[in-house]
C-alpha positions in Angstrom: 0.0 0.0 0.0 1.6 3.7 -1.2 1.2 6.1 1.2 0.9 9.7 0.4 2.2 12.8 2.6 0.6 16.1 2.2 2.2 18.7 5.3 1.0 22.3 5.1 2.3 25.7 7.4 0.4 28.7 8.0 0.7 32.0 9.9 -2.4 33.2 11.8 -2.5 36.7 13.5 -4.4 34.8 16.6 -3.7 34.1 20.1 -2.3 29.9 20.6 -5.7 30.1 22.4 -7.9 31.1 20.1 -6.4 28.5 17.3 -7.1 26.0 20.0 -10.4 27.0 20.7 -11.6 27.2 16.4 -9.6 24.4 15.3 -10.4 21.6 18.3 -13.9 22.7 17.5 -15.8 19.6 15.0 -18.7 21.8 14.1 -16.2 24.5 12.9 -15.0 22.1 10.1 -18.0 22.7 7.6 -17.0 26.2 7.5 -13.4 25.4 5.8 -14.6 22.6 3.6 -15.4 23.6 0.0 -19.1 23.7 -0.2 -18.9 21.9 -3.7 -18.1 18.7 -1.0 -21.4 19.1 0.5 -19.7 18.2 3.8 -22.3 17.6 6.9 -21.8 16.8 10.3 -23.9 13.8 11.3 -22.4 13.1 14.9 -19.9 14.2 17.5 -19.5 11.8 20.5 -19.7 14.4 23.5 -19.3 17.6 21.9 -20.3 19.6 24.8 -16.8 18.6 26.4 -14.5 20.1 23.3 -11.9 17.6 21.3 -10.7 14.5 23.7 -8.8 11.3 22.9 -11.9 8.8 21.7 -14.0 11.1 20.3 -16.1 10.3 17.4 -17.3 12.3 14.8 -19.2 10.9 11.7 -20.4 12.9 8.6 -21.1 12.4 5.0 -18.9 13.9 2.3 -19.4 14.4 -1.4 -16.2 12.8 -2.9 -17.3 13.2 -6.8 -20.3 15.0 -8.4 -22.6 12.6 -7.4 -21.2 10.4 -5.0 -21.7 10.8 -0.8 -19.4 8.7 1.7 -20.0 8.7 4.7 -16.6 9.1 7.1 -16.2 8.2 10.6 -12.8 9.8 12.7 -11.9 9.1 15.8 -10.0 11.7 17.7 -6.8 9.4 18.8 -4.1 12.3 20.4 -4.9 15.0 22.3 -1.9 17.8 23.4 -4.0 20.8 24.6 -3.4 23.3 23.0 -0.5 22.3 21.0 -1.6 19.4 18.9 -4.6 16.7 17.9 -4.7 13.8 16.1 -7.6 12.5 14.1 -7.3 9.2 12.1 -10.1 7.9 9.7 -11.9 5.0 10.9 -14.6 3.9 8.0 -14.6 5.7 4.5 -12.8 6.7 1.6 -9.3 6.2 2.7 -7.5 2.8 3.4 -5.7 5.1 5.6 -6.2 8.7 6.8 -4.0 10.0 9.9 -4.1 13.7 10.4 -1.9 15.7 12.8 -3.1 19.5 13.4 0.0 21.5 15.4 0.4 24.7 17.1 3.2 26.5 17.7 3.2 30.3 19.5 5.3 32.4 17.0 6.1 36.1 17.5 2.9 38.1 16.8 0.6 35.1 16.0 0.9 30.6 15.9 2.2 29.0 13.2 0.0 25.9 12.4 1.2 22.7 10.6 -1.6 20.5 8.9 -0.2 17.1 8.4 -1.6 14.2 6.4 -0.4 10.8 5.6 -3.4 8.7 3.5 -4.1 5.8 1.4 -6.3 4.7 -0.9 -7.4 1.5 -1.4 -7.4 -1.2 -4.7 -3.7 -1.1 -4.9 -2.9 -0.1 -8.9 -6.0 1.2 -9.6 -5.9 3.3 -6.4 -2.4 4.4 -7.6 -4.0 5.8 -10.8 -7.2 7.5 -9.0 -4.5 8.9 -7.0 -2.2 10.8 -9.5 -5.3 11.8 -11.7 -7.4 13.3 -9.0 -7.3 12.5 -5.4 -4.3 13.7 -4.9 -4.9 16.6 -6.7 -8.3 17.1 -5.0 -6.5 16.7 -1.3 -4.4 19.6 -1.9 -7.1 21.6 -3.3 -8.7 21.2 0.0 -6.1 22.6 1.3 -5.1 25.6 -0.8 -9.1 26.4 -0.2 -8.8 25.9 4.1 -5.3 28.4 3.5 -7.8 30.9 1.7 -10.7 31.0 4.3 -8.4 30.8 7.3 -6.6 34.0 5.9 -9.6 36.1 4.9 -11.2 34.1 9.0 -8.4 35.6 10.8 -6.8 38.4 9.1 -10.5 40.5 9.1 -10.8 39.4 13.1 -14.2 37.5 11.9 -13.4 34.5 14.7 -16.5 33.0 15.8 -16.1 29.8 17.4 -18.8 28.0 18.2 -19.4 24.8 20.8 -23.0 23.6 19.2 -25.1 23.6 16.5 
């Protein structure tokens, strides 16, 4: 099985506690998702408490035009406020283990996404790979970099607990 790496840095004019607070936050996902994913939150295992090691979160996820997955993560490290964990336990992915890190940096945090996936059907999950998934995983991510710059750099942080 190939294993891919995707790792991703960027500034934020914030507080360490305020990343914290938006980004250990499941419900705040959906808002830096593309909306072309039509990405919905189904469950999160005692959301009132905020992100712990064990928590569950299951949603459904449009993965082509067309197409819904559902996708079950389990929350599996927890290093208030410095870092979480979440790894994929049912959908898309064979694999799916993604670190989030924060690090206090003059005048802001830095953050580091991290992502280390598979896909399944060996060759032919190869191929889907270089034509599109890849390409659609770092999409993702260029469009998160976007939203969390116009998010944070106009002060429009709203975190919120519940839905």
């Amino acid at each position: 099985m190939k294993i891919y790496h995707l790792k991703r840095k960027q500034f934020l004019p914030i507080t360490l506690e305020e990343a914290w607070r938006f980004f250990s936050t499941p419900r705040n996902l959906a808002r830096i998702t593309p909306a072309y994913m039509n990405f919905k939150i189904l469950y999160v295992s005692a959301e009132e408490k905020g992100v712990y090691a064990g928590q569950i979160i299951r949603y459904v996820v449009n993965i082509l035009p067309g197409i819904n997955v559902g996708w079950v993560t389990e929350i599996t490290h927890v290093h208030a406020p410095y870092r979480f964990i979440d790894e994929q336990r049912f959908g898309p992915y064979a694999m799916w283990h993604h670190q989030h890190h924060f690090e206090e940096v003059p005048g802001g945090v830095e953050m580091t996404d991290e992502v280390n996936y598979a896909i399944p059907f060996g060759f032919i999950g190869r191929m889907a790979n270089w034509l599109f998934v890849g390409r659609k995983v770092n999409a993702i991510f260029d469009y998160r970099y976007t939203v969390l710059e116009k998010l944070f750099t106009k002060n429009e942080l709203v975190v919120k607990r519940s839905a």
